[in-house]
ZAMARGU-4260 file (C-alpha; in steps of 0.2 Angstrom, whole numbers, plus 5000, padded with zeros to 4 digits):
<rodrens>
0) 5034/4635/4261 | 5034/4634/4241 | 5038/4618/4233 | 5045/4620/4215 | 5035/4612/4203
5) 5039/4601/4187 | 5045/4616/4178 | 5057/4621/4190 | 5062/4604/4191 | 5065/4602/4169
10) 5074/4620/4171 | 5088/4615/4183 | 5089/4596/4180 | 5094/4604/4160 | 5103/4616/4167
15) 5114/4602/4178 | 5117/4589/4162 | 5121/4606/4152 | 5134/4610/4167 | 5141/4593/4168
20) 5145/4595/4149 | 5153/4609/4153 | 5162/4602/4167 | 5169/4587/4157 | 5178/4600/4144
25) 5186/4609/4157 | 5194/4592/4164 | 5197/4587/4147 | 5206/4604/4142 | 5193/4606/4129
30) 5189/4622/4138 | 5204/4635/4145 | 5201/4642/4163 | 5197/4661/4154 | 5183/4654/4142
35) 5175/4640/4158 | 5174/4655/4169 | 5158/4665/4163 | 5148/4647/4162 | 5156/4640/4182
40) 5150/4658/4188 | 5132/4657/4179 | 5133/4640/4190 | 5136/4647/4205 | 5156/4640/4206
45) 5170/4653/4209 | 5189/4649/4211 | 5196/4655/4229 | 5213/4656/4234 | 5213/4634/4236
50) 5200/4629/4225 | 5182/4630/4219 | 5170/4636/4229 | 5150/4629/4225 | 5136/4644/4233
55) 5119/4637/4234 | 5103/4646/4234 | 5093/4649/4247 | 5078/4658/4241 | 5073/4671/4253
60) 5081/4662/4266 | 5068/4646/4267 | 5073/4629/4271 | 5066/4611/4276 | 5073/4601/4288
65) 5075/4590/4274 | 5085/4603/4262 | 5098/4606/4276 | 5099/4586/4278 | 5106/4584/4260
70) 5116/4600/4263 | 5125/4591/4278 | 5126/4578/4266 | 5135/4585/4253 | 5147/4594/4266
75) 5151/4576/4274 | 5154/4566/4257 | 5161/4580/4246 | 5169/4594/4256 | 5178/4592/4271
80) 5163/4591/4283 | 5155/4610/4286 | 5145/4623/4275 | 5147/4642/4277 | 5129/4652/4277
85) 5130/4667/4272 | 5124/4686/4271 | 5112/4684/4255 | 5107/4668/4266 | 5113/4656/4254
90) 5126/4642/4259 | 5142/4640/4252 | 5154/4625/4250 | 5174/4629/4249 | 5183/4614/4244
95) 5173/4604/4231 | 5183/4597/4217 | 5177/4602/4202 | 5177/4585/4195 | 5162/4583/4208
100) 5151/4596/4206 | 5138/4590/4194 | 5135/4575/4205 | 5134/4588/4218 | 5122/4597/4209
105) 5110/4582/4205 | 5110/4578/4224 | 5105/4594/4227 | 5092/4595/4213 | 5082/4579/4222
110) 5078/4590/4236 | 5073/4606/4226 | 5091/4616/4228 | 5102/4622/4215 | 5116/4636/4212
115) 5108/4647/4198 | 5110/4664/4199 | 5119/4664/4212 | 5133/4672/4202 | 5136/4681/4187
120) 5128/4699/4180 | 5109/4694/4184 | 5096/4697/4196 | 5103/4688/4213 | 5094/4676/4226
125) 5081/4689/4231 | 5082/4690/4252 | 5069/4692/4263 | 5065/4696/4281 | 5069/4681/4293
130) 5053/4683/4303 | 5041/4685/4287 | 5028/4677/4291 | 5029/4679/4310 | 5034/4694/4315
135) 5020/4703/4325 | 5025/4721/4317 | 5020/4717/4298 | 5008/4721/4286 | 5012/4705/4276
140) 5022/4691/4274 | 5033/4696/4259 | 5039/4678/4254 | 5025/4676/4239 | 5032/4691/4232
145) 5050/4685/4234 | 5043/4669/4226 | 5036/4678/4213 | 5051/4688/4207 | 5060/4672/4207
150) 5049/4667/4194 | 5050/4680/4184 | 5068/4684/4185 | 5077/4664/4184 | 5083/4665/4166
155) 5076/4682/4160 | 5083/4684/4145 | 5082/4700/4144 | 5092/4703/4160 | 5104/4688/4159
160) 5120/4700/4155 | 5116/4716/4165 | 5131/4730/4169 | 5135/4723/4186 | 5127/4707/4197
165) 5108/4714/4204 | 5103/4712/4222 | 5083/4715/4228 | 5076/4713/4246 | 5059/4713/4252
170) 5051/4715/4267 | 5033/4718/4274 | 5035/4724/4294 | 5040/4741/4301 | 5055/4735/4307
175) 5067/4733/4291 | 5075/4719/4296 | 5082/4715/4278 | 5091/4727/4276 | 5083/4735/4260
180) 5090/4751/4260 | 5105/4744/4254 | 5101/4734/4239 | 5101/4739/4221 | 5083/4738/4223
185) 5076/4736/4241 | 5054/4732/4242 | 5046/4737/4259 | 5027/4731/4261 | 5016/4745/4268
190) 5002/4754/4268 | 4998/4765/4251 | 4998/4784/4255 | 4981/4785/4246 | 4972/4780/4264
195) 4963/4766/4257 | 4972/4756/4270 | 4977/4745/4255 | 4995/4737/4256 | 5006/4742/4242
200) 5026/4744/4240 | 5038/4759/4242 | 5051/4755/4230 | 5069/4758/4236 | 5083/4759/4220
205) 5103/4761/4220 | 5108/4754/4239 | 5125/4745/4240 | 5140/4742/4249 | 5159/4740/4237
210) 5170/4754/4234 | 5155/4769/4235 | 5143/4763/4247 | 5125/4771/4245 | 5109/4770/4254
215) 5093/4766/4243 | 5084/4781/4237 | 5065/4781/4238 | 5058/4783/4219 | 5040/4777/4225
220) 5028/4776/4238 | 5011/4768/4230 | 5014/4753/4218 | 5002/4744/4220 | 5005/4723/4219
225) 4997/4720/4203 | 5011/4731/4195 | 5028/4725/4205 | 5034/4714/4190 | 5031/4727/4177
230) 5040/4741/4188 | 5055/4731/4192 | 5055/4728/4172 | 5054/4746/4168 | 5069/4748/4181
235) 5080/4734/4176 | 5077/4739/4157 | 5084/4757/4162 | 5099/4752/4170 | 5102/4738/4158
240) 5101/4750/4144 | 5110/4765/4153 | 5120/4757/4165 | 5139/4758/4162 | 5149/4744/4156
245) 5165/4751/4153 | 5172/4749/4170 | 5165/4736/4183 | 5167/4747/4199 | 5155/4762/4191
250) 5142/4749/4182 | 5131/4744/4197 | 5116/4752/4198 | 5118/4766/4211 | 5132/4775/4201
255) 5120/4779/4188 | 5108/4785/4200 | 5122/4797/4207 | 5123/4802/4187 | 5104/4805/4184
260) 5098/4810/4201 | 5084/4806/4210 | 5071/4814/4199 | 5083/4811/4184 | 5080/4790/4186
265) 5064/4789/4191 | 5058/4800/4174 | 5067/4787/4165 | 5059/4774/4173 | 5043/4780/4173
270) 5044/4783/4153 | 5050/4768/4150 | 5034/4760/4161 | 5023/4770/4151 | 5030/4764/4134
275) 5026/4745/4144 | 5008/4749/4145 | 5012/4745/4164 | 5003/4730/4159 | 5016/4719/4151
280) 5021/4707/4163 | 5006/4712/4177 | 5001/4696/4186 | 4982/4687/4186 | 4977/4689/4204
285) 4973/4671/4205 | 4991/4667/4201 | 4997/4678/4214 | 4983/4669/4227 | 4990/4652/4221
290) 5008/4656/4227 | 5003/4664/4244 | 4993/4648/4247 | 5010/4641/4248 | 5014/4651/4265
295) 4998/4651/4273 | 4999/4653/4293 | 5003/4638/4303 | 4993/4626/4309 | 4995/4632/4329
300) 4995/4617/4339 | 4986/4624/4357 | 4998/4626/4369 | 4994/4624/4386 | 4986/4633/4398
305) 4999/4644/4409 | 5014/4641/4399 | 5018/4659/4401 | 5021/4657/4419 | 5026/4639/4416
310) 5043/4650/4405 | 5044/4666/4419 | 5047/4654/4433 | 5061/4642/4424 | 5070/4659/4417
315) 5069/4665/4436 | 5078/4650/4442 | 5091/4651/4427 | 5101/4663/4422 | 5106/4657/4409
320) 5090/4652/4400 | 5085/4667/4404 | 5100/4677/4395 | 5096/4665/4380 | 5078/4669/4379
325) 5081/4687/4379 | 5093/4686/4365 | 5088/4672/4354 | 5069/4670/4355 | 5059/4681/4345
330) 5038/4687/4348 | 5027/4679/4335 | 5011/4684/4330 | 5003/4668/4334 | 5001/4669/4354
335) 5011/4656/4362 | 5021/4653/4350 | 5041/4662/4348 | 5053/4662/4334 | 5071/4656/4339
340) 5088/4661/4332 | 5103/4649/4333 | 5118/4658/4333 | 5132/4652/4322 | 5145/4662/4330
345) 5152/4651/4348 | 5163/4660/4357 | 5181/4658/4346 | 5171/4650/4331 | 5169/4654/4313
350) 5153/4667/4309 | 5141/4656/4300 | 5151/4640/4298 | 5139/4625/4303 | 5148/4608/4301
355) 5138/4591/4296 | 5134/4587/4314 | 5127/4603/4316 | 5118/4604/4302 | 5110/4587/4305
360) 5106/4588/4322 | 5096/4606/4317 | 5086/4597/4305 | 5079/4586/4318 | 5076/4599/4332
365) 5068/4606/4316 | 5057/4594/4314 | 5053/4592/4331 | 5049/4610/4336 | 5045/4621/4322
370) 5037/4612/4309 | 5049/4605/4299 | 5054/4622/4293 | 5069/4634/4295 | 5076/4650/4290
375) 5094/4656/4285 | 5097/4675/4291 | 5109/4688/4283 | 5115/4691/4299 | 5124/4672/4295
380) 5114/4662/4309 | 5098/4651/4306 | 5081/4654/4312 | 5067/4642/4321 | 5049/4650/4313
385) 5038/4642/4323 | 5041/4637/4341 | 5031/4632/4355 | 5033/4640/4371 | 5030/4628/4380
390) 5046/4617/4371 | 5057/4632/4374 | 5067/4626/4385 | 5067/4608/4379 | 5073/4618/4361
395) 5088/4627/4374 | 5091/4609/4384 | 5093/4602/4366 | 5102/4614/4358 | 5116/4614/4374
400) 5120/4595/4368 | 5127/4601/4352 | 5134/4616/4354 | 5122/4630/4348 | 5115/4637/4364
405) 5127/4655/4361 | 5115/4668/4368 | 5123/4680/4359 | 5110/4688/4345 | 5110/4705/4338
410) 5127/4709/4351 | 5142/4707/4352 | 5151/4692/4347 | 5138/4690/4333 | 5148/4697/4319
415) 5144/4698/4302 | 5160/4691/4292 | 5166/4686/4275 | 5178/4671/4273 | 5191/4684/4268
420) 5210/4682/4264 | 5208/4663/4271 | 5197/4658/4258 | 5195/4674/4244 | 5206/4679/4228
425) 5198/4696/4232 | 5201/4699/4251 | 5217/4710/4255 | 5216/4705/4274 | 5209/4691/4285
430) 5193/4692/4294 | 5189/4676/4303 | 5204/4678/4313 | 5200/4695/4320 | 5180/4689/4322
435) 5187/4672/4333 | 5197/4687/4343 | 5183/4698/4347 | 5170/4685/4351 | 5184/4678/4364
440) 5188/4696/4371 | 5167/4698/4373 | 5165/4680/4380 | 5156/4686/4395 | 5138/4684/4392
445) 5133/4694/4408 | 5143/4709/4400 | 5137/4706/4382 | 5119/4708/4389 | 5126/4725/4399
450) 5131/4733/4382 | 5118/4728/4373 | 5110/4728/4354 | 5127/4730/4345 | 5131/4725/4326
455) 5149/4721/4319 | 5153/4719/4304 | 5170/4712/4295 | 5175/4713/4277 | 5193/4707/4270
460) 5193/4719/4256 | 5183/4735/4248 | 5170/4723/4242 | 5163/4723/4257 | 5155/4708/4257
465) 5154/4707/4275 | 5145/4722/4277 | 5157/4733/4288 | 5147/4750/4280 | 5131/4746/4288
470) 5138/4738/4304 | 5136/4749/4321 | 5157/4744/4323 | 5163/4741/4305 | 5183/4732/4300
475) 5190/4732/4284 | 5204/4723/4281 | 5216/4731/4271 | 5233/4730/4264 | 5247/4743/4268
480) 5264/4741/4264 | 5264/4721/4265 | 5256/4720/4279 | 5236/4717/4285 | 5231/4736/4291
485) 5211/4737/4299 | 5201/4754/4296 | 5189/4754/4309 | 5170/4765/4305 | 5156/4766/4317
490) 5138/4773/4315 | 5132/4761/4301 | 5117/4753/4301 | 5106/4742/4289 | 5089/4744/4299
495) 5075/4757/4291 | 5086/4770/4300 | 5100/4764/4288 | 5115/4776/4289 | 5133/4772/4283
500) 5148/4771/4295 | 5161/4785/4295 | 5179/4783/4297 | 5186/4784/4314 | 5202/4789/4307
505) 5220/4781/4303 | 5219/4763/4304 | 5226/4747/4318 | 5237/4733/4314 | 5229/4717/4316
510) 5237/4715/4334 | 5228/4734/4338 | 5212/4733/4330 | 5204/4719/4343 | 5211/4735/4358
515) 5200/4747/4346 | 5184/4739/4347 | 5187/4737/4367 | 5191/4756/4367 | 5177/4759/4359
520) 5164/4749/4367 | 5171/4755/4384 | 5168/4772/4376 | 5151/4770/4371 | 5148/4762/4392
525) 5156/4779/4397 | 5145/4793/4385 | 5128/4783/4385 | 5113/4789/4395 | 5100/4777/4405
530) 5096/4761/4392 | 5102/4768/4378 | 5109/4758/4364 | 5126/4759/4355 | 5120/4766/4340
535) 5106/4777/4351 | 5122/4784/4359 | 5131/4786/4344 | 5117/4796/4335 | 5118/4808/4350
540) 5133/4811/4352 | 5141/4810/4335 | 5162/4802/4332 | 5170/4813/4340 | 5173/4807/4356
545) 5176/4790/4348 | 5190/4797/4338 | 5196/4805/4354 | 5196/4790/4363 | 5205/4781/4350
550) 5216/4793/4343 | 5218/4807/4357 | 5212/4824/4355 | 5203/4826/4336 | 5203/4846/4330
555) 5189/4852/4324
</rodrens>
C-alpha cells in the first residue's frame, strides 16, 4: 500500500495547528457558528442533529492493520466506543467534542490519516474497486491511478471552491464494482479501441444520486494514462467555469450536462484540452512507475499441496462454513489464495457500525491472515485482500469469536444505509431502524442464500446518501404530513449495467414498508425462472407485477 511521504506529512500536520487555531476561536467565541462553518467542513467536521461529526479519509478504500488500530483508538478515548464506515469508504466519528478534535487529528496524523477533503466543494476521497489488485477479471489494479489523483487534487487551488462537492471512482476489472457510472466523474481501466491491446480509460462524466439521479455518460473511450491528469483538468476547469452556482441542487456537475448535452460537454472539454496543450499536467512515466511500485503483487506464501480439497471436505461437513464461503470469500488472481468480506451488518445490527473491540480484533486477524492490509467497501463492510486458503476456516473460526462471521454479502440483510434522522440535520426519516427490521425479517441464512444476489439500499432524505437509486430494492425515507412515509423503487443497480430504480408507486408507513420488501421479495420467488437473480428477473419482466403485487391491479 502507498505510504505518504514527508510532504504529505508537512501538508496535514500544517493543516492540523492551522485547524486547532481555528478551533480555539470557535471555543473562545472569536469565531460565530456561520463564519466556523466553511473552515470545520474543509476539515472534514459537520454538525448533526447531537453534535459534531469528524469523517476521516480513507483513500480508495486502503488501510493497515495499524490505521484501524489508532481508529478503534480514537472511537474508545474520544467517542463513545464504535466508528461508522461508510459508502465513499471513509469512517466517521459521531460524537467527538469539538474541543477534541485537533488532538484527534494529530493522533490520527502519526499513522498517516487525516480528514481533508472529506468535505466541502472540492474533489472528494476518490474510491476505488475493493478487490483492486486481486480480482481475477482485471486489466489493472487502479490504486496508483487513485493515488495519483490524490496528489494532484489535495489542495488544487484551482479547484478548492467548485459549484458543488466532486466525486471520481476508478476501477480496472470487467466487473464494475465501484460503482462509476454514478459519479460525477467515474474511470474504468480497459483496453483502448485502437486494438493495440494497450490499457487506457473510458471516461464516464455527470453520474449522481440527490434530487435528479443520473447515470455517467460515456464522453471517451481511448485516453490514454499519460493524459488522465490533464483531462480531468480540462473537465473540472469546464464545470468549474460553467457550472451553476446560483442554486445548490442545479450546481453538480450532471445538471450542466443535461444543459449541454452529450456532445455539447465534451466539445467544451475537449477545446478547453486543446488550449492545455494536453501536456500541462501530463505525468513522467517514471513517476507514475514509482507509485505503482507502491502496490506491487503480494509476496504469496505457498500454500500447501491439496488445500483445495483440504476446504471442499470441511464445507461438506459444515454448512455453515460453507454458506459463509459462498458469500463472503472472493477468487483472487493469485492461485490459492481468496479475498474475504466481513460483513458489518449482523442480524438487527447497525450497517457499517464497527465498535473498538471489533475494530481491534480485525486489525489482528489482519495481521495474521492477509498481510497486515485491509480494505473498506462502499457497500459499508471491510475487506481481507489477501487470504490463504488454507487459513480459511481458521479466519471463519476466528471471526465467530467476535461476532463478524454474518454470511450475508451482496444479499439481503446487507444493506447499504445512511445514519439518517438519528444522526443527520438533513435526513426527513430514520433508516437504521427499518435496516435492524429487515435484517431481523431475513435472518434465516438458508433462505437468504435461496433468494440470492440482492442489494438494498436506504436513504433518510433526498440526498440519498445511502444510495436507495442504484440499490436492486431502494427506501427513502420521507416526511408526509408529520409523519415518516417510505417510497419504495426497485430495478436500480450500480454494477457496469447501472440503471436507476423506478417508483413502485404510493409510499408505506414505517410500520408497512418492512411488509413491502417481504411482498416483494416473495414476488420476485414467484416470477423468477431457474437461477435467475432479483435483478435478472426484474429486467425480464419489468414493475409491473411488483406494483401489482404491492398495490393491486396497476392500469396500463
Amino acid at each position: 500500500m502507498y505510504r505518504y511521504d514527508e510532504f504529505d506529512a508537512a501538508i496535514v500536520a500544517d493543516r492540523t495547528r492551522e485547524f486547532a487555531d481555528q478551533v480555539a476561536r470557535r471555543l473562545s467565541g472569536e469565531l460565530d457558528e456561520d463564519s466556523f462553518k466553511p473552515l470545520r467542513l474543509m476539515n472534514g467536521v459537520y454538525l448533526q442533529l447531537h453534535a459534531y461529526m469528524l469523517r476521516v479519509a480513507v483513500p480508495y478504500g486502503e488501510l493497515s492493520a495499524n490505521q484501524l488500530r489508532r481508529m478503534a483508538r480514537v472511537a474508545k478515548d474520544y467517542d463513545k466506543g464504535y466508528g461508522h464506515f461508510t459508502t465513499r469508504q471513509n469512517i466517521q466519528y459521531n460524537w467527538i467534542a469539538l474541543s477534541d478534535m485537533p488532538k484527534v487529528l494529530e493522533e490520527l496524523a502519526e499513522v498517516g490519516l487525516h480528514a481533508i477533503q472529506t468535505s466541502g466543494n472540492c474533489i472528494r476521497n476518490t474510491t476505488c474497486d475493493p478487490l483492486a489488485g486481486v480480482a481475477a477479471d482485471e486489466y489493472e489494479d487502479p490504486r496508483p491511478w487513485a493515488e495519483l489523483i490524490r496528489q494532484w487534487s489535495t489542495f488544487h487551488p484551482e479547484f478548492t471552491y467548485l459549484p458543488r462537492k466532486f466525486k471520481i471512482a476508478i476501477t480496472g476489472a470487467t466487473k464494475d464494482r465501484a460503482a462509476v457510472q454514478f459519479h460525477d466523474i467515474g474511470l474504468e481501466l480497459a483496453p483502448l479501441p485502437d486494438e493495440s491491446g494497450e490499457i487506457g480509460f473510458k471516461v464516464y462524466v455527470g453520474g449522481g444520486m440527490g434530487r435528479t439521479p443520473r447515470i455517467g455518460r460515456l464522453i471517451r473511450d481511448d485516453l490514454r494514462k499519460e493524459h488522465l491528469l490533464s483531462y480531468l483538468e480540462a473537465i473540472l476547469r469546464t464545470y468549474n467555469l460553467q457550472g451553476r452556482r446560483d442554486n445548490k441542487y442545479k450546481a453538480r456537475i450532471k445538471i450542466l450536462m443535461d444543459a449541454l448535452g452529450v456532445e455539447g460537454f465534451r466539445a467544451k472539454v475537449d477545446a478547453e484540452w486543446e488550449a492545455m496543450e494536453r501536456t500541462t499536467v501530463d505525468v513522467p512515466a517514471e513517476e507514475i512507475a514509482r507509485i505503482a511500485d507502491y502496490f506491487a503483487p503480494l509476496v504469496a506464501a505457498p500454500v500447501p499441496a491439496g488445500t483445495a480439497r483440504e476446504v471442499a471436505d470441511l464445507r461438506a461437513k459444515d454448512p455453515a462454513f460453507d454458506l459463509w464461503l459462498n458469500a463472503n470469500v472472493h477468487a483472487h488472481k493469485v492461485e490459492g489464495y481468496a479475498g474475504v468480506t466481513i460483513s458489518l451488518k449482523p442480524v438487527g445490527g447497525i450497517p457499517g457500525d464497527a465498535t473498538t473491540d471489533e475494530m481491534e480484533a480485525v486489525a489482528e486477524l489482519v495481521d495474521r491472515y492477509s498481510q497486515g492490509i485491509l480494505r473498506v467497501t462502499h457497500e459499508q463492510n471491510l475487506l481481507l485482500p489477501h487470504v490463504r486458503q488454507d487459513q480459511l476456516h481458521a479466519l471463519w473460526m476466528a471471526l465467530q469469536v467476535v461476532g463478524l462471521e454474518t454470511p450475508n454479502v451482496g444479499h439481503m440483510g446487507d444493506i447499504i444505509a445512511c445514519p439518517g434522522l438519528d444522526y443527520c440535520a438533513l435526513a426527513t426519516a430514520r433508516s437504521i431502524p427499518i435496516a435492524q427490521e429487515i435484517s431481523t425479517r431475513f435472518e434465516d441464512m438458508t433462505r437468504v442464500r435461496d433468494i440470492g444476489p440482492i442489494t438494498l439500499n436506504i436513504s433518510g432524505c433526498i440526498n440519498a446518501c445511502g444510495h436507495h437509486h442504484a440499490g436492486n430494492i431502494g427506501i427513502l425515507g420521507l416526511e408526509k404530513a408529520g409523519d415518516e412515509a417510505y417510497q419504495l423503487v426497485l430495478g436500480g443497480a450500480a454494477d457496469e449495467l447501472a440503471a436507476v430504480a423506478q417508483q413502485t408507486g404510493r409510499g408505506f408507513s414505517a410500520e408497512g414498508i418492512v411488509d413491502a420488501v417481504e411482498t416483494v421479495v416473495e414476488a420476485y420467488m414467484g416470477l423468477r425462472e431457474g437461477p435467475e437473480t432479483f435483478i435478472e428477473t426484474f429486467r425480464r419482466v419489468g414493475i409491473t407485477p411488483f406494483k401489482e403485487a404491492l398495490h393491486g391491479s396497476v392500469s396500463a
